[in-house]
N, C-alpha and C positions, 0 to 999 in steps of 0.2 A: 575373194580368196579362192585359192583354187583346192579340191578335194586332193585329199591323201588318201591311201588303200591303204593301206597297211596286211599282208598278205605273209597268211602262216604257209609253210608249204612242207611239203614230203616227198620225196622221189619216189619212185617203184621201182623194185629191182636191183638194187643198191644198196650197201651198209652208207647209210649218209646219217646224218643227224637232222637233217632239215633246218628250219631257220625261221626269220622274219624279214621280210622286206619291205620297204616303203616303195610305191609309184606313182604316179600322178595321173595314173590313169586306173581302169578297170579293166583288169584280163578277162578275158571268155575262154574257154575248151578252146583250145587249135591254137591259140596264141603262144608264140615266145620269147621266153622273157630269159637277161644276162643275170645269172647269181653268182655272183665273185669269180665269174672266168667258164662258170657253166653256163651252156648252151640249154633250156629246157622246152619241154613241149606242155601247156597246161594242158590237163587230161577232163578234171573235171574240177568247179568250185564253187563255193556255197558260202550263203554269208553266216559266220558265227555267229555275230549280235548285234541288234539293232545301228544305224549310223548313230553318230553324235555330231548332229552340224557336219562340217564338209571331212568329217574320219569316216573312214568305212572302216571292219573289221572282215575279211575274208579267210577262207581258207584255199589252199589249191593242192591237187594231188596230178603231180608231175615224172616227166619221160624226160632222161638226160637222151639228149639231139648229139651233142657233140663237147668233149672232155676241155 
C-alpha cells in the first residue's frame, strides 16, 4: 500500500483559510505543491503526530508562487 500525507497547511501573507490535502508523497521546505488552482512554495513542515501505518499527519507553512 502506498503512504498518504495528509498535510494541514497555511499560506503567509494572505487572508486564506488554509485547508487539508492528501499526497502521496512527502513535501520538504522548497517543494511545490497545486492546491485547487494555487501555485505554493512549502516554506517549512513538521510532523503533528505520530504516523499510523502508511498515514502520516503533517503540517506545512506556505508562499503563494502563482494565483
Amino acid at each position: 500500500m502506498m503512504a498518504t500525507y495528509k498535510i494541514s497547511y497555511i499560506i503567509q501573507d494572505v487572508e486564506h483559510p488554509g485547508g487539508i490535502v492528501n499526497l502521496n508523497y512527502q513535501p520538504v521546505a522548497g517543494d511545490t505543491i497545486d492546491v485547487g488552482g494555487l501555485l505554493l512554495e512549502v516554506r517549512e513542515i513538521f510532523e503533528l503526530i505520530p504516523a499510523n501505518n502508511d498515514f502520516y499527519y503533517l503540517h506545512a507553512t506556505c508562499k503563494i508562487i502563482e494565483a
